[in-house]
N, C-alpha and C positions, 0 to 999 in steps of 0.2 A: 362503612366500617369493615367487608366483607375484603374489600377491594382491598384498603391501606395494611389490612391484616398480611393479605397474599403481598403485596407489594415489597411487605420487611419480610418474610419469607423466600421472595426472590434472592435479596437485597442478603441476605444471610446465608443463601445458598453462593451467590457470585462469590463472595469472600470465602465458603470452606471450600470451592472447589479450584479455586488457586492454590498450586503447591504453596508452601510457606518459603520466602524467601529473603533476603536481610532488606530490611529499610531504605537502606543506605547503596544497596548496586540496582541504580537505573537502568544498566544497561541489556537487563531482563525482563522477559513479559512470560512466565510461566518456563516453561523446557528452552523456550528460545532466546539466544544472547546474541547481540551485535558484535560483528563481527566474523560470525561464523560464514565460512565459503558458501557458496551455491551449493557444490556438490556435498558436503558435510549436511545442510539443513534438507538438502531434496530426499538424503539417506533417511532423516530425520521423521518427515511427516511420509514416507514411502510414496515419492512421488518420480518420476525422469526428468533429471536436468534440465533436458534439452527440451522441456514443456514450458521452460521460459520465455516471457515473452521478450524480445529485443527492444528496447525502446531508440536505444540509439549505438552507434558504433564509434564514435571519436566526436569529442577527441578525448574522452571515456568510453568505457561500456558502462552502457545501463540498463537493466535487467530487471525484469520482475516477475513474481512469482504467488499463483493464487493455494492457496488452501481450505479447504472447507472442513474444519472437523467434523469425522464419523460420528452420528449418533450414537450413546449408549444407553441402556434400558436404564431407565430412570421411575421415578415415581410421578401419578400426577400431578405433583404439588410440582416437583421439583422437572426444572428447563434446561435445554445444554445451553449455556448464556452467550459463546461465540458462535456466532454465527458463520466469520469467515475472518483469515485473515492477510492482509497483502503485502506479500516481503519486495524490499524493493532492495536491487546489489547495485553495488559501486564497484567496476572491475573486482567482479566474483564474488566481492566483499559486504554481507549485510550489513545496511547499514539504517535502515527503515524496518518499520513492521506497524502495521496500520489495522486497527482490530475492531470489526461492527460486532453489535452485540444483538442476537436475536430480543425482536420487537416484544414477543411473549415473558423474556426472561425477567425485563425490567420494565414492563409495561405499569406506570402507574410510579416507578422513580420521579422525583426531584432531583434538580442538578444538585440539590444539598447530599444528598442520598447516595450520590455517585460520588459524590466526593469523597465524602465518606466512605465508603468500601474500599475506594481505591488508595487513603490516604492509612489505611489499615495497614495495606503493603508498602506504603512507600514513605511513607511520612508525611509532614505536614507542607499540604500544596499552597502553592501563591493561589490567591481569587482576583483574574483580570479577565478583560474583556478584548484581547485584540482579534485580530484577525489571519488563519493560517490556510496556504496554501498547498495544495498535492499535484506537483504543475506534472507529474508523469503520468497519471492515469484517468481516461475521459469522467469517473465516477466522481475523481474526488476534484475536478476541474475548477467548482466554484469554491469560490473562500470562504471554510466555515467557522463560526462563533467559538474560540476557544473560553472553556468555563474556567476551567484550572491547569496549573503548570506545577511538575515536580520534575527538579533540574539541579544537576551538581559539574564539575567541571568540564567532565565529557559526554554525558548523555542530558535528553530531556525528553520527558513523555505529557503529554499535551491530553487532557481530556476536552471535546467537545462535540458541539450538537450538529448534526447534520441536516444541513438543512434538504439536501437533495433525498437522500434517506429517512427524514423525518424520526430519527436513534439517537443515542449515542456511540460516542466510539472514542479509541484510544490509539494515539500515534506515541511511538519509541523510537525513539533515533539517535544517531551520532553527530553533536555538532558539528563537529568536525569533518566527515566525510556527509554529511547534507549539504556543509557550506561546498565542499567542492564540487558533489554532484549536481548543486544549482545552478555552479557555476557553469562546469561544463555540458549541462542544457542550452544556457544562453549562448555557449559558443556554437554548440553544433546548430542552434535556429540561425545563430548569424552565420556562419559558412553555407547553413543549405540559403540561405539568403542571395548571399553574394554567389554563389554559383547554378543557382539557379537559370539564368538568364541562358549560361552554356551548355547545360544538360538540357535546355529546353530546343536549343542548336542541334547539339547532338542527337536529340531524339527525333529532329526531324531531318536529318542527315543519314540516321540508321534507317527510317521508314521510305529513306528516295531511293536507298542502296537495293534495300528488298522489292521495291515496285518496279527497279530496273531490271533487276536479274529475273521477277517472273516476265514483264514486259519481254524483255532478251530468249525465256524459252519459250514464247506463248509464239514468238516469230519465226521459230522455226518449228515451229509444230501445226502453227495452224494452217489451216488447211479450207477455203471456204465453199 
């Protein structure tokens, strides 16, 4: 009883400490909107740009970017419910934002429970089962159980359970610029594919160049 007690106490904390925001614009998760630049959202959470990690160079840029919110003085009852969250850009352009929730905060939720808080802000989610992938970041590499889906022409935000993390969590994205960043993943795995074969040339062409030139001064210099 003690636990299910604390549980909706969590569960009513996640929901008041979400600003209040319309129903109807998916394409926000608290202070943060899709779309905004790198440099606009790094001003944002006070971090340096150039903390980005590169994911790839062409034939997009893909970029991502970690945040951990600062703790603030809270009560015992009450938990800072993110845990952390991971902006992921499309030439400069947010277009991802992927959000775990500390284990304490909703410890003892149901995915009813989640749904619920979250359908507070967003309105009323579809209940499916498929399956969603995070192909830029080694954490979220495996496909995890999506519970619920709130989605309108340009955005959809995804709740599901992680299985690696053993949480929940919340993906916000733009169809539209997901659909091209997926794309241009698949391109740049196939070009590093196809040119692999010649960077693997060159690199052993750069290493004969170097063993010759020291080979070249070690012969005039040695001396036995």
């Amino acid at each position: 009883m003690k636990m299910m007690r604390k549980s909706w106490i969590c569960l009513v904390f996640i929901l008041l400490s979400t600003p209040i925001i319309s129903s109807q614009d998916l394409s926000r998760y608290r202070k943060f909107s899709l779309g905004t630049s790198l440099a606009a959202l790094s001003k944002q959470i006070g971090q340096d740009p150039h903390r980005a990690n590169l994911i790839q160079q062409r034939p997009a840029v893909i970029q991502e970017l970690t945040y951990w919110p600062v703790d603030t003085p809270y009560s015992s009852v009450q938990v800072q419910p993110v845990s952390r969250i991971l902006f992921s850009f499309y030439n400069g352009e947010l277009y991802r934002m992927v959000v775990s929730y500390e284990q304490d905060a909703i410890q003892g939720l149901t995915e009813d429970d989640m749904v619920r808080a979250i359908s507070a802000r967003y309105g009323t989610a579809t209940r499916f089962y498929p399956e969603i992938n995070f192909p830029t970041n080694d954490v979220y590499a495996s496909a995890e159980t999506v519970i619920a889906r709130w989605a309108d022409s340009g955005s959809s935000i995804d709740l599901f359970h992680s299985s690696t993390l053993n949480s929940f969590g919340l993906a916000v994205f733009s169809k539209r610029m997901d659909l091209q960043a997926e794309a241009a993943i698949a391109e740049s795995l196939k070009l590093n594919k196809q040119e692999a074969p010649q960077k693997e040339i060159d690199r052993r062409n750069s290493e004969a160049d170097e063993m010759e030139a020291v080979r070249q001064k070690n012969i005039k210099t040695f001396r036995p």
